[in-house]
C-alpha positions in Angstrom: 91.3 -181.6 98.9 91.0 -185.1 98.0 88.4 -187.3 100.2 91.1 -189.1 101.6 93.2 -185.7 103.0 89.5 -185.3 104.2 89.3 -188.2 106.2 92.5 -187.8 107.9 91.5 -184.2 108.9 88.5 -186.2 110.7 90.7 -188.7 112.4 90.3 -186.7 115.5 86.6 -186.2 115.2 86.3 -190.3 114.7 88.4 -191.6 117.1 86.5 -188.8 120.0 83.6 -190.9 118.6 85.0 -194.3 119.1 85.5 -193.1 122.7 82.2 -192.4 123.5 79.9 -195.3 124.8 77.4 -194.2 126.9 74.6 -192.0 125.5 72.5 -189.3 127.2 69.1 -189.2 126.1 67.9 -185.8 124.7 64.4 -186.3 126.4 64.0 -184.4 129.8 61.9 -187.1 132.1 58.2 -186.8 132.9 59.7 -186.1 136.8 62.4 -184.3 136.4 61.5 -180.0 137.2 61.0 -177.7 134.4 64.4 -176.3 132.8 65.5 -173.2 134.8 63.7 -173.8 137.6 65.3 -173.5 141.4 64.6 -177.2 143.5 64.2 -177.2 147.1 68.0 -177.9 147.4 68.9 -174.5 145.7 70.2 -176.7 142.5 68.4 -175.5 138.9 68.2 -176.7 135.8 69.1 -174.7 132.8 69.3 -175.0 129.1 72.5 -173.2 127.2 72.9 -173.4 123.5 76.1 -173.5 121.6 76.2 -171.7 118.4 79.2 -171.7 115.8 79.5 -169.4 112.9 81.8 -170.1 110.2 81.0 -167.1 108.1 80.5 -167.5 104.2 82.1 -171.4 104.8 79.9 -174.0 104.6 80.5 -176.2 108.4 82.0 -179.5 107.4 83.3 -180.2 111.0 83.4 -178.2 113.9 84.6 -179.2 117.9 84.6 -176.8 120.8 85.7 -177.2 124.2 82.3 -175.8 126.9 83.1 -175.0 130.3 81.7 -174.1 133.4 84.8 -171.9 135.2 82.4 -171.5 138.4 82.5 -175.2 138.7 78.5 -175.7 139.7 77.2 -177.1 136.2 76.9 -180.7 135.7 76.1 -182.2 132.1 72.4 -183.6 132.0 71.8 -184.0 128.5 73.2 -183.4 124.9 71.1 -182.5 121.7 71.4 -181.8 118.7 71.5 -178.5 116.2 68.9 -176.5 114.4 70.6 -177.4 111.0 69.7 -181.0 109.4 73.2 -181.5 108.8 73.6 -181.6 112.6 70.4 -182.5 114.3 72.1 -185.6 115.7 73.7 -184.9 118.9 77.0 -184.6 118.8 80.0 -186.6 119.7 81.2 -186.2 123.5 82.4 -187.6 127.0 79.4 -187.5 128.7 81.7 -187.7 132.0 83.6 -184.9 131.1 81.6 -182.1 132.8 81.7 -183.6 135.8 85.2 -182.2 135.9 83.7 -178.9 134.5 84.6 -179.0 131.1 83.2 -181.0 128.0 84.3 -181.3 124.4 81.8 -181.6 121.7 82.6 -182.2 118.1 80.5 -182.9 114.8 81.0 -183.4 111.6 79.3 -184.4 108.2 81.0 -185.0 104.5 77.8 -183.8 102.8 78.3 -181.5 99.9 78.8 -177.4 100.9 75.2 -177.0 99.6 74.0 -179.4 102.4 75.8 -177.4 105.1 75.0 -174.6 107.0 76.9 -171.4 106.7 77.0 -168.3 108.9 75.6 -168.8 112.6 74.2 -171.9 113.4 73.1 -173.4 116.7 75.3 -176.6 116.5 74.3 -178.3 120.0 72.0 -177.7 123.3 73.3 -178.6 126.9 71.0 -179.6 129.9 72.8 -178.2 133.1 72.0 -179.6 136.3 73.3 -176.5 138.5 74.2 -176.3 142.3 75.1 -173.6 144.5 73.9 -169.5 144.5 77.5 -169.2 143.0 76.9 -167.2 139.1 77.8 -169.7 136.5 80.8 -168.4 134.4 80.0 -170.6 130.9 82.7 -170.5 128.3 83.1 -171.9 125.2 86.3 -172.0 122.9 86.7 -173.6 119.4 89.2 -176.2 118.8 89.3 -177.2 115.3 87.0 -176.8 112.2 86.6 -177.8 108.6 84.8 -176.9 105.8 83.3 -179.0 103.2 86.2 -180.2 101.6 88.5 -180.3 105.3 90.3 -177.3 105.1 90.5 -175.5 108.1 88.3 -172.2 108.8 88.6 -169.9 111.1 84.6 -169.8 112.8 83.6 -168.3 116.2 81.7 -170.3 118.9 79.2 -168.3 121.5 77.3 -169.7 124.3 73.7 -169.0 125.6 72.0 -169.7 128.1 67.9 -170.0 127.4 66.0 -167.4 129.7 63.3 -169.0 131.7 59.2 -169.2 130.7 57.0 -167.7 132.9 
């Protein structure tokens, strides 16, 4: 595919971009209570990773749709992956979760050698969670590219991050 069928298959992926204009910041704060822990008010934080594997395809661009179907989960922060070609956090609304859904999407026109392949943590979300309702956390893919923008089938899991003792 030539780089300019590429770029349209971005289009989407750019103009999410263009959309966002406030950033979270990665960092928990010095005062804020350890991740996964339950506050005076019964609220908790927790930590959930999203992971996408694209198989044998090397993982141009990627965008899921997370939820919270339970409706207690409110967004707190947005980093990065593991891989280097998506250790930047990536694009989203970060009002979206407060209406219990978010949509994350990432993408980089590196060559397939520069790109992961397989399963790759692509994202972690900080979850500010209320209630003694169970969360119910879903994750479905929306679209996804490989190194040259065709599209690849790939399967997105989420995981929440079990508490230190």
């Amino acid at each position: 595919m030539s780089p300019r069928g590429f770029h349209r298959l971005l289009l989407p992926f750019a103009l999410g971009a263009a959309l966002v204009s406030v950033a979270v910041s990665p960092r928990p704060q010095a005062d804020s209570p350890k991740a996964d822990s339950v506050t005076r008010t019964g609220a908790r934080f927790a930590t959930v990773d999203i992971f996408v594997d694209s198989r044998e395809a090397a993982l141009g661009a990627w965008q899921v749709e997370f939820s919270d179907r339970s409706g207690a989960a409110r967004l707190a922060g947005v980093e990065g992956g593991e891989h280097a070609a998506y250790k930047q956090p990536p694009y989203y609304d970060p009002e979206a979760l407060q209406r219990e859904r978010v949509i994350l999407a990432g993408f980089n026109t590196a060559a397939a050698g520069q790109l992961p392949r397989g399963r790759t943590r692509v994202a972690t979300l900080h979850l500010h969670i209320t209630g003694s309702t169970p969360v119910d956390f879903a994750v479905k893919v929306t679209a996804a590219a490989d190194s040259e923008g065709r599209r690849i089938a790939v399967d997105a899991t989420v995981q929440e991050r079990k508490s230190e003792p």
